[in-house]
N, C-alpha and C positions, 0 to 999 in steps of 0.2 A: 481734158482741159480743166485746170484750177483756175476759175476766173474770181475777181475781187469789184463791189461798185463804191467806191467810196462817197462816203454821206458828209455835206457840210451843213450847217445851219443854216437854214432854209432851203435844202433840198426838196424840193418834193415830186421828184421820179424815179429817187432812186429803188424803191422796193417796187415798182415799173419794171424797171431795167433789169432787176434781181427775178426777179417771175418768168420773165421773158426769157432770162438764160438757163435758169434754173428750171423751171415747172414746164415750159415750151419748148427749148431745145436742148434741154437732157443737160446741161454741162455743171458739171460743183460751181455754185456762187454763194461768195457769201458776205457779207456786208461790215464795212471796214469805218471807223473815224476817222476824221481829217487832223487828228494829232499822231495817227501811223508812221513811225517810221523806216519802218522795213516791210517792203513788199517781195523780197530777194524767193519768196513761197510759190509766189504766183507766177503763172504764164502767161494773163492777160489782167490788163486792171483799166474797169472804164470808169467814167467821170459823168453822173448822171445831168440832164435837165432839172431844171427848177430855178430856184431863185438864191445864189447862196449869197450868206450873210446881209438879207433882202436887197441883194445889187446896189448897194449903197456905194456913192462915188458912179461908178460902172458897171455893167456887169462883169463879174469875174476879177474887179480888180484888189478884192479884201483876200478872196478865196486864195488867190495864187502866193499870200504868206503864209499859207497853212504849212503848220509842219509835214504831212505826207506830199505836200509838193516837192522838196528837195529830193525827196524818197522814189519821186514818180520820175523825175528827170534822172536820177542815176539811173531807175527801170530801165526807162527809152534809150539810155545810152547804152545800156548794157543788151540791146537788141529786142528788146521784152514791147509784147502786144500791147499798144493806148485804145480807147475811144473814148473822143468825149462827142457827149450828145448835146446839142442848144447850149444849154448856159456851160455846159461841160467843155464844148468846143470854144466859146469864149473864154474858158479858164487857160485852156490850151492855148489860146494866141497872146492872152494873157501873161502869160510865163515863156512864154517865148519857145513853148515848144513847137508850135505851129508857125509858118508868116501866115502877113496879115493881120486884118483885125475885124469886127464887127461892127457897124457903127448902126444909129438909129435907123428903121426902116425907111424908104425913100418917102412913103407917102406919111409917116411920122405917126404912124398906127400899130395898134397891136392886132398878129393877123394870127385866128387858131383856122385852120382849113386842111382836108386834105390838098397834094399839090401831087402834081405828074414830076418825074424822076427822070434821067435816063443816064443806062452808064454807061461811062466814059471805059473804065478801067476793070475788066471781067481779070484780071491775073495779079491781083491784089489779095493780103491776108485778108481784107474786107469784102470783098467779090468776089472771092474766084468760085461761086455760087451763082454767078448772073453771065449772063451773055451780055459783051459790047452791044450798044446800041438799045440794051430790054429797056420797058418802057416802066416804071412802080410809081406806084400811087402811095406816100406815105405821109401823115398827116404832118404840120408845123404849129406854132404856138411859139410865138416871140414879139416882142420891141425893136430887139436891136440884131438883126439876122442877115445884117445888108453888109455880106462879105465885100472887103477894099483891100486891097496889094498896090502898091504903085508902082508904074508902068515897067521897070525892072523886074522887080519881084514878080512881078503877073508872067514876063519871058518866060523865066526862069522855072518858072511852076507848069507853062505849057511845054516848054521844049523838054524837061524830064517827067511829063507826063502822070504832075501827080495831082491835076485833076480825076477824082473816080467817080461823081456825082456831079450832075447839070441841069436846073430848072428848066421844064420845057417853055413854061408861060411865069416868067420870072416875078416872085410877087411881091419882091422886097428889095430890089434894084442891085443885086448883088453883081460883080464886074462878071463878068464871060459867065453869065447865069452859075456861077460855081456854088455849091449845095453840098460837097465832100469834098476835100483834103488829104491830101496827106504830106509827112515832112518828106525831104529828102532821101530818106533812108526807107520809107514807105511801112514803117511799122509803127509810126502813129496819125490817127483818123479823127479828123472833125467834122462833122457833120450838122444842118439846121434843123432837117425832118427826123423825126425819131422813127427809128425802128423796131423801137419794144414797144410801140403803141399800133404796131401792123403786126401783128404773130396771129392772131387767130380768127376764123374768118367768124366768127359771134361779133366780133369788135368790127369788122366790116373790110379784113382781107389782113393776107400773111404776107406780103411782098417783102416787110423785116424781116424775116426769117432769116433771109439769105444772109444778111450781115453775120448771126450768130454764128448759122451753118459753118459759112464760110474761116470763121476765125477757131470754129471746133476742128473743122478740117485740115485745117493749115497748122492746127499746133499736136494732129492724132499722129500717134504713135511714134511723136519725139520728143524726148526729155526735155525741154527747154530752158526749164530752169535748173537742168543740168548743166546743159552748154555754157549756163552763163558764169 
């Protein structure tokens, strides 16, 4: 797997996220600008946490004219692996490649905690490392993480089942506890807890893991950026 995390100004997870895939779960990663226009290299390109262009306006709402955002939407349309993590999943709903949106936390606080998981969707390029129903403890760190769909959209997102992640004890009012995402097409992932801040048990448990695993697994021993 060639993975890519692209860094904006005011990033600050992405070499997080790059460690995590790279030095933790074995996969080529390597670190891209937000002026990138072609990612056609890659099999997988994720969108790290932190704060880009210091959330000013929104979060995520400067980031998503970056130039490798047009780059990232042909990606996705051309079938190619997304994650974005916290501010990265805001980018994604952002540009519309996710529904939905993030809005301030309910209780109008910033909350860093570990939080209990559980997944929804074990047969995802993002799960199929976990069992339906497992239970992961992966830490959060946000403002605005209070996932909202309106009441169509939220159908629509249950009856194709691309809920993959659900808050057990919801800490930030998000609608049907939902914590992971994915579009339609289910190859690209938003997420609010990070998973490259769980890979090692020094750091206090690997329950991320699975995320990488599962997208190293899902792209072995197929060309992908052949197919495309």
């Amino acid at each position: 797997m060639k993975a890519a995390v692209i860094s904006f100004p005011g990033s600050n997870c992405d070499l997080d996220l790059q460690w995590a895939v790279q030095q933790i779960a074995g996969a080529d990663c390597e670190l891209i600008k937000q002026d990138q226009t072609d990612l056609s290299s890659y099999d997988v390109v994720m969108v790290p946490g932190g704060f880009s262009y210091g959330d000013y306006l929104r979060s995520g709402a400067i980031a998503r004219f970056s130039p490798v955002m047009t780059a990232l939407k042909d990606f996705a349309d051309a079938g190619g692996y997304v994650l974005g993590i916290c501010n990265g999943f805001q980018i994604l709903t952002e540009a519309g490649l996710l529904p939905g949106a993030l809005q301030w936390n309910r209780d109008l606080n910033f909350i860093c905690e570990p939080v209990a998981l559980t997944v929804d969707r074990a047969d995802t390029a993002f799960s199929n490392q976990y069992q339906v129903g497992e239970q992961l403890t992966l830490p959060i760190a946000h403002g605005e993480g209070n996932y909202y769909a309106d009441p169509e959209t939220l159908a629509k997102l249950e009856a194709n089942g691309q809920v993959v992640f659900r808050y057990v004890d919801n800490p930030n009012g998000s609608v049907h506890d939902i914590a992971g995402v994915t579009n339609a097409a289910g190859n690209v992932l938003g997420m609010m807890p990070h998973p490259e801040r769980a890979v090692e048990a020094l750091l206090g448990g690997t329950d991320g893991l699975g995320v990488f695993h599962s997208l190293i697994q899902q792209t072995k021993g197929a060309d992908i950026r052949g197919a495309r």
